[in-house]
C-alpha positions as CSV (number, residue, x, y, z in Angstrom):
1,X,98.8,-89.1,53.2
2,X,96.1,-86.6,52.1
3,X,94.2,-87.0,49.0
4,X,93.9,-83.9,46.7
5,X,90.1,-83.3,45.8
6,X,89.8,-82.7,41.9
7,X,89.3,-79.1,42.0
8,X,87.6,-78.8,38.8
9,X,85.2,-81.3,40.3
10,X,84.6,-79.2,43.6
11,X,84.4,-75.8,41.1
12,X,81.3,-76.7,39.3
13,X,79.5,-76.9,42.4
14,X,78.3,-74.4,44.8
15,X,79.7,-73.6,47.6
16,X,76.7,-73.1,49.5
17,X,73.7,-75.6,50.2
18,X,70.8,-74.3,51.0
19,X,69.1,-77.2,53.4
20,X,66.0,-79.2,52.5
21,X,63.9,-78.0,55.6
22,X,60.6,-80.0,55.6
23,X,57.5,-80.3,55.9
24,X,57.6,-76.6,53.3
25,X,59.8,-74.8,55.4
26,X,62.3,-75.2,52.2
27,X,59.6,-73.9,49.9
28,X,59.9,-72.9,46.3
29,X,60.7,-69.3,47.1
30,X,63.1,-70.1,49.1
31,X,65.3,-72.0,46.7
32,X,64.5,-70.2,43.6
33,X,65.9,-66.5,45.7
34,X,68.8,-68.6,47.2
35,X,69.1,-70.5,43.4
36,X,69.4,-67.1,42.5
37,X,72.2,-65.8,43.6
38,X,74.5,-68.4,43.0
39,X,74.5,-71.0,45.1
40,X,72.2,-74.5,45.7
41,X,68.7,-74.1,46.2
42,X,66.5,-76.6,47.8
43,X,62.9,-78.0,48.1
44,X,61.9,-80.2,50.4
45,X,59.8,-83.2,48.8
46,X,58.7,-84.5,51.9
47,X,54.8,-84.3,52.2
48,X,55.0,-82.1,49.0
49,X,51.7,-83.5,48.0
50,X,49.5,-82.6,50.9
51,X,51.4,-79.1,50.8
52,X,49.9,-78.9,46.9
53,X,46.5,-80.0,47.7
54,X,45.8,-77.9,50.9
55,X,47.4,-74.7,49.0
56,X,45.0,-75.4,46.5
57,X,42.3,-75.3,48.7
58,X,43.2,-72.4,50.1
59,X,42.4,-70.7,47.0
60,X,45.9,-70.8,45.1
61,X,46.8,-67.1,46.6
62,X,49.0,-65.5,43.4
63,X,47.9,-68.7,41.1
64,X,51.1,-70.0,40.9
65,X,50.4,-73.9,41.6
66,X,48.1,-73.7,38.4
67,X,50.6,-71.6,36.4
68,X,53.1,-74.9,38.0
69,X,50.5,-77.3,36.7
70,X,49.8,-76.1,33.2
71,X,53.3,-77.2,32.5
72,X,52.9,-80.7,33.9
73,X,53.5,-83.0,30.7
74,X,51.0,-85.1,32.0
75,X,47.9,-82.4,31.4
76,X,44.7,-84.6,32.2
77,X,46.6,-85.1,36.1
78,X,46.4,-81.7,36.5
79,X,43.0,-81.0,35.4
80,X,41.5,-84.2,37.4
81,X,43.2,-82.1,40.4
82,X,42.6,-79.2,40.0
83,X,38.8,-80.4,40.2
84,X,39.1,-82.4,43.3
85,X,40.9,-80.2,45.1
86,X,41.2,-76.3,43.9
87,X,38.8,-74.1,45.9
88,X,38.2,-70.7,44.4
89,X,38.7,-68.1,46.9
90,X,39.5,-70.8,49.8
91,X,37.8,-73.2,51.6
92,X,36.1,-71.7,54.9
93,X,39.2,-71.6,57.7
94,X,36.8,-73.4,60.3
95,X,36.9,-76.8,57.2
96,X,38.3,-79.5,57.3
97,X,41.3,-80.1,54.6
98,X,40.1,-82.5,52.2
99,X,42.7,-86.2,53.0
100,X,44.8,-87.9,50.7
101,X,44.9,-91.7,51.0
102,X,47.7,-92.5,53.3
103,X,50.5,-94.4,51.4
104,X,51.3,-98.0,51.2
105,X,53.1,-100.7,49.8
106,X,50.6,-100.6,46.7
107,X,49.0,-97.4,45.7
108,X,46.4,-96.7,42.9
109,X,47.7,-94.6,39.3
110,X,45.7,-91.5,41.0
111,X,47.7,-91.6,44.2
112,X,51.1,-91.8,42.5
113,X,50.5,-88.5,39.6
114,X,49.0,-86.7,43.0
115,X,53.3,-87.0,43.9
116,X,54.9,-87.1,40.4
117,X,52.8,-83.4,40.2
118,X,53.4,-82.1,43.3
119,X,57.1,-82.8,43.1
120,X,57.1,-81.3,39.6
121,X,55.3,-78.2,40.8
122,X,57.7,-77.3,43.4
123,X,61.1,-77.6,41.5
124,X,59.4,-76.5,38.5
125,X,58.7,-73.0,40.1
126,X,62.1,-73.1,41.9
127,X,63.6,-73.4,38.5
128,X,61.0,-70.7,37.0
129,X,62.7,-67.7,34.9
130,X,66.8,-68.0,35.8
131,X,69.0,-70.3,35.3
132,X,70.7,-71.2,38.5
133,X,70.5,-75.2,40.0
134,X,67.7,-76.3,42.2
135,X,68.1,-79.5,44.5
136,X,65.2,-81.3,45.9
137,X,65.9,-83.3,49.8
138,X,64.1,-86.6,50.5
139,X,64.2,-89.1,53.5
140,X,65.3,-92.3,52.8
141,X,62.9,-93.1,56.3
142,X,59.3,-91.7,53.9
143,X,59.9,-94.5,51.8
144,X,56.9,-95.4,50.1
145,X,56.5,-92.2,48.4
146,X,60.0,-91.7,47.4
147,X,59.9,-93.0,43.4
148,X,56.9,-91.1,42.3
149,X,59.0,-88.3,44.3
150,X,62.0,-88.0,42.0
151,X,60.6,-89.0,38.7
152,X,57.9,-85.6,39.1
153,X,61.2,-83.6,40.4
154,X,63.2,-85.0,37.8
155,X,60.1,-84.3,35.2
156,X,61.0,-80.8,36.6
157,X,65.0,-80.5,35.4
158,X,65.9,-80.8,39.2
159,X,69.4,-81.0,39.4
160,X,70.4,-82.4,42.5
161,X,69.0,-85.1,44.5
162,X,69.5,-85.0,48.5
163,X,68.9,-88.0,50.9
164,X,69.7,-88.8,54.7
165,X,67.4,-90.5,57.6
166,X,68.7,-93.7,56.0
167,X,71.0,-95.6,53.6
168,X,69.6,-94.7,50.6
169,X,72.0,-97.6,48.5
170,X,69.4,-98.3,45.6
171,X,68.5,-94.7,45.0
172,X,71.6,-93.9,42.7
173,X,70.6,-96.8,40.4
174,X,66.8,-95.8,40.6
175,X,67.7,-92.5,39.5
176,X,69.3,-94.1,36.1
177,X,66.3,-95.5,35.6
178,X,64.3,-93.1,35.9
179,X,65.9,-91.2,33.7
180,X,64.9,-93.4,31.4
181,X,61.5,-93.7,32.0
182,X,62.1,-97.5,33.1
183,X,60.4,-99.2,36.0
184,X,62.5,-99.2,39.4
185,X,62.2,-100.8,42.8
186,X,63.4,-100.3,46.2
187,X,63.6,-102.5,49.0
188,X,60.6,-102.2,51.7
189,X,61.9,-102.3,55.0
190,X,59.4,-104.3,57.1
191,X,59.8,-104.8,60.6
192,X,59.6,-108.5,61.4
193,X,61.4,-111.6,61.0
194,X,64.4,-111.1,59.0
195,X,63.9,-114.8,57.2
196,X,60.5,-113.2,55.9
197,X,60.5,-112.9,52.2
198,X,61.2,-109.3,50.7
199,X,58.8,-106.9,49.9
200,X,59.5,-104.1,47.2
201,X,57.7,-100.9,46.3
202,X,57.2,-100.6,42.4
203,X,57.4,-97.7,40.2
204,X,56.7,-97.1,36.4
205,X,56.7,-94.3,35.0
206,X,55.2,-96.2,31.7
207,X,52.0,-97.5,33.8
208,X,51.2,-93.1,33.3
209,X,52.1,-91.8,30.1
210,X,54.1,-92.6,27.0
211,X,56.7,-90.7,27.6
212,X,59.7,-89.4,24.5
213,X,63.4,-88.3,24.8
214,X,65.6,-89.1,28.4
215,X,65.4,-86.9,31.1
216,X,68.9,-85.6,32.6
217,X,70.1,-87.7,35.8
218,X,70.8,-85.5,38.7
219,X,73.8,-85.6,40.9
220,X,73.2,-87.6,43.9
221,X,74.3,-86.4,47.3
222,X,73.4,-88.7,50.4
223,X,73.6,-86.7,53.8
224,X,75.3,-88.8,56.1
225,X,76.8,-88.7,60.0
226,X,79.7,-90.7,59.5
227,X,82.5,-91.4,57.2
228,X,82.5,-95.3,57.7
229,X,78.5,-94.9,55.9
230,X,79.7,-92.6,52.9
231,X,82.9,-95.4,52.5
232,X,80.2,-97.9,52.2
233,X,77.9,-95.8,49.7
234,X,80.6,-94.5,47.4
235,X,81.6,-98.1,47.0
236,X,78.3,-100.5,47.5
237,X,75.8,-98.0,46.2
238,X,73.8,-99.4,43.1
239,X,74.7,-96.2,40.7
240,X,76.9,-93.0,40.8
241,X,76.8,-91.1,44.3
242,X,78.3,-87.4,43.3
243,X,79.7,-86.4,46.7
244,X,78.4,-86.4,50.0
245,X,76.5,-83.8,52.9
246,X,78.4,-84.4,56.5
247,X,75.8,-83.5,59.3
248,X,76.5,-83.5,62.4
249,X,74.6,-83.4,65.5
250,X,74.0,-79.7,65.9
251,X,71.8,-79.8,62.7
252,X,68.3,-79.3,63.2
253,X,65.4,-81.6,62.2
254,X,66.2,-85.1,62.5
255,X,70.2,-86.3,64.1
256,X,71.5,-89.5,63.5
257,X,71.9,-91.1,66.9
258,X,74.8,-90.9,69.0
259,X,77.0,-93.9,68.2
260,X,77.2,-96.6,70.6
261,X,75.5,-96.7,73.8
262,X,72.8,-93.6,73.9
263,X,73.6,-91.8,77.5
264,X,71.4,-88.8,78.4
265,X,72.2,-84.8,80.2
266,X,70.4,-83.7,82.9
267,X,68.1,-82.1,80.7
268,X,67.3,-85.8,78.9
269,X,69.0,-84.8,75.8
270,X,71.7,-87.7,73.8
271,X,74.9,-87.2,74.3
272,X,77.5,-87.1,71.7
273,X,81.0,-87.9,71.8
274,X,84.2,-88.3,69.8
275,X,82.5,-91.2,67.8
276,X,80.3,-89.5,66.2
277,X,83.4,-86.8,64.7
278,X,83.6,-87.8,61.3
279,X,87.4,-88.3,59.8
280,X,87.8,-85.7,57.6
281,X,90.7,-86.7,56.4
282,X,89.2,-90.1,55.3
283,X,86.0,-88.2,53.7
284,X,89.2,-86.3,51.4
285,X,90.3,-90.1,50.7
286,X,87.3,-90.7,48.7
287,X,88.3,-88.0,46.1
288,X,84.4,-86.7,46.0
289,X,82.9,-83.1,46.7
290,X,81.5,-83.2,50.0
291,X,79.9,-80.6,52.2
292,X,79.5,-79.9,55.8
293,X,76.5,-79.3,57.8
294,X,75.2,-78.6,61.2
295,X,76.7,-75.9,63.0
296,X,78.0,-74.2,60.3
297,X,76.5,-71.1,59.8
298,X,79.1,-68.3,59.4
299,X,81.6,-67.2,57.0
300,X,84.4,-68.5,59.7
301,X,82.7,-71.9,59.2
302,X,82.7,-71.9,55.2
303,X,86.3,-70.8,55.1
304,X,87.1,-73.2,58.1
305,X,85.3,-76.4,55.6
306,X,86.6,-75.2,52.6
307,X,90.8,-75.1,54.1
308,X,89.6,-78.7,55.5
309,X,88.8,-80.1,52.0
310,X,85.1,-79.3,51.5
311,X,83.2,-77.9,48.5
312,X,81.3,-75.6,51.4
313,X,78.5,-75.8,53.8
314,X,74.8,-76.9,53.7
315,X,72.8,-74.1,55.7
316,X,69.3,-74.8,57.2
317,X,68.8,-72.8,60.6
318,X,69.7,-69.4,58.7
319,X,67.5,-70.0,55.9
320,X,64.7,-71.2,58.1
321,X,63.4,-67.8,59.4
322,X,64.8,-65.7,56.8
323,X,61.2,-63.8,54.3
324,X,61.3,-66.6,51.9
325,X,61.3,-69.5,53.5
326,X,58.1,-71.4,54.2
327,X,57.5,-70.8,58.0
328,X,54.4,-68.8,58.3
329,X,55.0,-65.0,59.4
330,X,53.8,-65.4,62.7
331,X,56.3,-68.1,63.8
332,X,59.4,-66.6,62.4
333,X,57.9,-63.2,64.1
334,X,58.1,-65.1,67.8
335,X,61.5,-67.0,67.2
336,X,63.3,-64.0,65.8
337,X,62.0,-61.9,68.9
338,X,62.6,-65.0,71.1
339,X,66.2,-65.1,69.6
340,X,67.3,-61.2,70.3
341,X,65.8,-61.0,74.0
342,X,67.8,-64.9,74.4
343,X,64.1,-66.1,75.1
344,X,64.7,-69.2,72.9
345,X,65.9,-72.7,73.7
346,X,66.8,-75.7,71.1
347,X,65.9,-78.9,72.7
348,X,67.5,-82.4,71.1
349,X,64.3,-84.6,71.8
350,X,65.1,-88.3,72.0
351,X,61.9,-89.1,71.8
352,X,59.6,-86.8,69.7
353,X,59.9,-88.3,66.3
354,X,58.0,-91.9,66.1
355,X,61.0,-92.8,64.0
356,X,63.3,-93.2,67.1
357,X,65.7,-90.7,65.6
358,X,66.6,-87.4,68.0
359,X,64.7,-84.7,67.1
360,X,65.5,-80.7,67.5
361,X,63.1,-78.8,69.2
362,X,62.6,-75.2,69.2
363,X,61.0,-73.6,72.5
364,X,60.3,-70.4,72.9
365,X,58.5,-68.8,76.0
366,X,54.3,-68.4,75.3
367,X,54.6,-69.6,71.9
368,X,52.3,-73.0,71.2
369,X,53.7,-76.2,70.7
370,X,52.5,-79.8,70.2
371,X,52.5,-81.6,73.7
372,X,51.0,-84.6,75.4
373,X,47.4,-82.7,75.4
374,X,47.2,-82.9,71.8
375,X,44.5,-86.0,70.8
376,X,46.2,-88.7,68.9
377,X,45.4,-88.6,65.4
378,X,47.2,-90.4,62.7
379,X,45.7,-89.6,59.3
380,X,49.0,-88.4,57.1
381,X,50.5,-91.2,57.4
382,X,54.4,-90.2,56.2
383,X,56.4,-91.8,59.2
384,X,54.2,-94.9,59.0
385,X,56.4,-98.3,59.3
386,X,55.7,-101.6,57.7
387,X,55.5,-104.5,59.8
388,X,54.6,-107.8,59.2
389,X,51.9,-109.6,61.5
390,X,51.2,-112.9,63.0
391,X,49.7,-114.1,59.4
392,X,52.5,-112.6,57.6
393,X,50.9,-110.1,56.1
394,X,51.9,-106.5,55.6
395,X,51.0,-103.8,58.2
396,X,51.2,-100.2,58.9
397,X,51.7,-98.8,62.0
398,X,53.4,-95.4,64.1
399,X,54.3,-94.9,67.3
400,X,52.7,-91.5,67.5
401,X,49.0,-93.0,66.5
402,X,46.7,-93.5,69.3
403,X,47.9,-95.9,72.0
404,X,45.7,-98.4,71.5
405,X,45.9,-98.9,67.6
406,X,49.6,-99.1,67.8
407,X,49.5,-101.6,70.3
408,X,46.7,-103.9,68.5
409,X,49.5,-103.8,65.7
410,X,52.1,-105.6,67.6
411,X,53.6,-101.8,68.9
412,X,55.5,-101.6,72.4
413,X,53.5,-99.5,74.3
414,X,57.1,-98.2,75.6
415,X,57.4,-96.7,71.8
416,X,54.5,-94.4,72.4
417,X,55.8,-92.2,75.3
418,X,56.4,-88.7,74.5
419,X,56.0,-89.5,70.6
420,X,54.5,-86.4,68.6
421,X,52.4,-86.3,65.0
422,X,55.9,-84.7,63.2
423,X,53.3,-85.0,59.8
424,X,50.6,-83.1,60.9
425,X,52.3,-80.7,62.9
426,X,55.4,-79.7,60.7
427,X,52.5,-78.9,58.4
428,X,51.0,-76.7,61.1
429,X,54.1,-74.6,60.9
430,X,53.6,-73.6,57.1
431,X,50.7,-72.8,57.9
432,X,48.2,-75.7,56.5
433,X,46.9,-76.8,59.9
434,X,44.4,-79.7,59.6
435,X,41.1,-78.3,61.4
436,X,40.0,-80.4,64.3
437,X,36.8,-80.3,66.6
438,X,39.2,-79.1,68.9
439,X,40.6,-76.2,66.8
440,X,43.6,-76.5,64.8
441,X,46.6,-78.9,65.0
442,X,49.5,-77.0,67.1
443,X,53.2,-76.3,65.4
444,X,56.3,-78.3,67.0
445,X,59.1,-75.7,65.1
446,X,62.5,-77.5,65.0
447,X,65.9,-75.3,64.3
448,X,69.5,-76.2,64.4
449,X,71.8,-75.0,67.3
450,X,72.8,-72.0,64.5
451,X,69.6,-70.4,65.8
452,X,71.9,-68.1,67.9
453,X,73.7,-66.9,65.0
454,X,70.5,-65.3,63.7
455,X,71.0,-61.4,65.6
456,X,74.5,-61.8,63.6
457,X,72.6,-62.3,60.2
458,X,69.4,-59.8,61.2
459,X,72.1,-56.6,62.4
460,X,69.4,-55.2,64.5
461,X,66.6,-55.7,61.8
462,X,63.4,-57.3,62.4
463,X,63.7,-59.7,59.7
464,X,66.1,-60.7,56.9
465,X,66.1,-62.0,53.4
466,X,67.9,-65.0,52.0
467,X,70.5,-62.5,50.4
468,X,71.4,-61.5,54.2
469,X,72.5,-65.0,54.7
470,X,74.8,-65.4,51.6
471,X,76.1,-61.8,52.4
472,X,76.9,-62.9,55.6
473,X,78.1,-66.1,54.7
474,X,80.8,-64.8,52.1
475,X,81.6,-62.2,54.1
476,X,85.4,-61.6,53.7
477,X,85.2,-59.5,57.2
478,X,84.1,-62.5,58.7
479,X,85.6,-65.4,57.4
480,X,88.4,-64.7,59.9
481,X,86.1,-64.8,63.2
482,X,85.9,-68.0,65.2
483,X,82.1,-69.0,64.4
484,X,80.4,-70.1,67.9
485,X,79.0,-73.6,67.2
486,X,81.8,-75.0,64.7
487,X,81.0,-78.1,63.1
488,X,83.6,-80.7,64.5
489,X,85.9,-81.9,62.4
490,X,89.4,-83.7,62.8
């Protein structure tokens, strides 16, 4: 028997989900125009702090990180900063960006307001001068930095708080805390023996200022890839999960892997199956909002979700190349010309990402991407894992950092084949490259299989806005025309 959804639930939130694209691809601009008009904007948290610092360096262009900052509660963060970090008129482009440390288990104070501000700054001046809702997305995978992540968003009013690349389980009950000002903890997950005793990452918002007055606890949305994991979270979680994101495997960015035994195409891409369909009709039985994703970008798709027993869709691939969004001109210039003369191919990597997880891959004919020829350098640090070694002591390690190193850390030299530097290359593709003696780090641009959708969206136009794609998502014309990719659902 189907469940009705509680449609005064589903009505207070929007329809459309704007996805959190990272590293800055789902910048502020983005969600404060798609925020805008009515429906969910999103920033990406992910690396937000290295995207602060090196925009800072860069001179600040339009001031509008230190316009972010001045409102930081915490003022003497900002100012120790903007000191270290601000450049004025921008650092000289043949310089080296100036490094954060590299998170761990333990961080310094310093290290920890460097996140709670960048966070801030970014939902701050998605929020700036309307008053529509702002989300901010987070990967349960980038743990380490995740606490001092949320309490700066949530600092910021954020309103919605995203999560996949994991279980994320403790986060609801983190985000009660937090609201609170109290100290939280999460669970490190440490590759080694499972009798090993626990390891936790600490947060406390009272270790950095005295703060006054509750801050408002966002509604929690875990992105997940099959019904059986939102049964688990709605019921097990350690707080209040508001609904749920279903992505499926045409989604770009990270999949979840195929279920069961991985079997590759010709072309060495995963192949999924009816497993990894998610039941619909036991997502409805949960009687909570939920959205889907991947493959879903037309009006056909939203109506299609919505008659199914979803809230809407979460959009990422349309959004991605659209003015606003945080892909630097160039790139969206070479994919959107790729895209009308059918020059451009998405690629499910199995084994780009050092996390093991299938990655999308955009490749276009002439246009630079991140290969084997790139020297292995491992100095962001995001996708680092822990691991314990022979002495039982807490390691860091990734399986795209130079052979060697990862191999002196216990790695399987298997794990390093094909692996690429997501961290410094995703930042490559907003535009912050880190300068090397060899020139700058090369872009690796990931896309969802939607990509082909995007001559719908541009009618014959070079480029389009993020209006164009909630116009052409709400189109009533189209809401009766079978979409090309349609998200699976049974």
């Amino acid at each position: 028997m189907t469940i009705p959804i509680d449609r005064e639930d589903v009505a207070r939130h929007p329809a459309i989900i704007q996805g959190g694209m990272g590293i800055g691809v789902s910048s502020w601009t983005l969600a404060r125009a798609v925020s805008q008009l009515g429906q969910l904007g999103v920033v990406s948290g992910t690396a937000v702090d290295t995207i602060l610092v090196r925009r800072l360096q860069d001179g600040d262009v339009g001031g509008h990180m230190r316009r972010a900052m001045e409102q930081f509660p915490i003022s003497e963060v900002s100012q120790r900063v903007l000191r270290h970090f601000h450049v004025s008129g921008g650092r000289d482009r043949n310089t080296p960006y100036k490094m954060l440390p590299m998170y761990r288990q333990v961080v310094g104070l310093a290290r920890e307001e460097v996140t709670i501000l960048a966070n801030f700054v970014e939902v701050w001046l998605a929020k700036d001068g309307h008053d529509g809702v702002v989300g901010i997305n987070l990967l349960t995978k980038v743990q380490m930095p995740n606490l001092a992540s949320l309490y700066g968003a949530m600092l910021a009013n954020v309103d919605y708080v995203l999560m996949g690349a994991g279980i994320p389980r403790e986060i609801p009950g983190a985000l009660d805390a937090l609201a609170k000002h109290q100290a939280t903890r999460l669970k490190l997950d440490i590759d080694g023996p499972a009798e090993a005793a626990p390891a936790y990452l600490d947060f406390d918002p009272q270790a950095h200022w005295m703060p006054l007055g509750e801050l408002k606890r966002p509604f929690f949305l875990p992105i997940i890839s099959a019904n059986s994991l939102a049964a688990t979270l709605a019921r097990k979680a350690n707080g209040r999960v508001d609904g749920f994101i279903v992505e499926g495997p045409t989604a770009g960015g990270h999949n979840a892997p195929p279920r069961g035994e991985t079997r590759l195409n010709g072309s060495g891409e995963p192949i999924y199956g009816e497993r990894d369909v998610v039941d619909l009709e036991k997502m409805r039985e949960l009687r909570l909002p939920f959205w889907l994703a991947g493959g879903t970008g037309s009006a056909h798709a939203l109506r299609s979700a919505q008659l199914a027993g979803a809230t809407g869709v979460q959009i990422g691939t349309l959004f991605a190349f659209c003015n606003e969004s945080g892909l630097t001109p160039e790139f969206k210039r070479e994919v959107l010309a790729g895209v009308l003369a059918g020059r451009v191919r998405i690629r499910t990597d199995p084994r780009a990402s050092p996390t093991g997880y299938p990655f999308k891959v955009v490749e276009v004919e002439g246009m630079p991407r991140q290969d084997d020829h790139r020297e292995r350098v491992c100095d962001l640090g995001y996708l680092r894992v822990a691991y314990r070694n022979g002495e039982g002591k807490v390691g860091y390690r990734c399986a795209a950092e130079p052979v060697d190193q990862f191999v002196a850390k216990g790695g399987d030299i298997a794990e390093t084949i094909g692996r690429r530097c997501l961290c410094n290359s995703l930042a490559a593709n907003v535009g912050f490259p880190q300068h090397r003696d060899q020139g700058d780090e090369p872009p690796l641009i990931t896309s969802g299989d939607d990509v082909a959708a995007l001559a719908s969206v541009m009618r014959g136009r070079a480029t389009y806005s993020a209006a164009d794609v909630i116009e052409f998502l709400l189109s009533r014309e189209l809401a009766d025309v079978p979409a090309g990719n349609g998200h699976a659902v049974s």
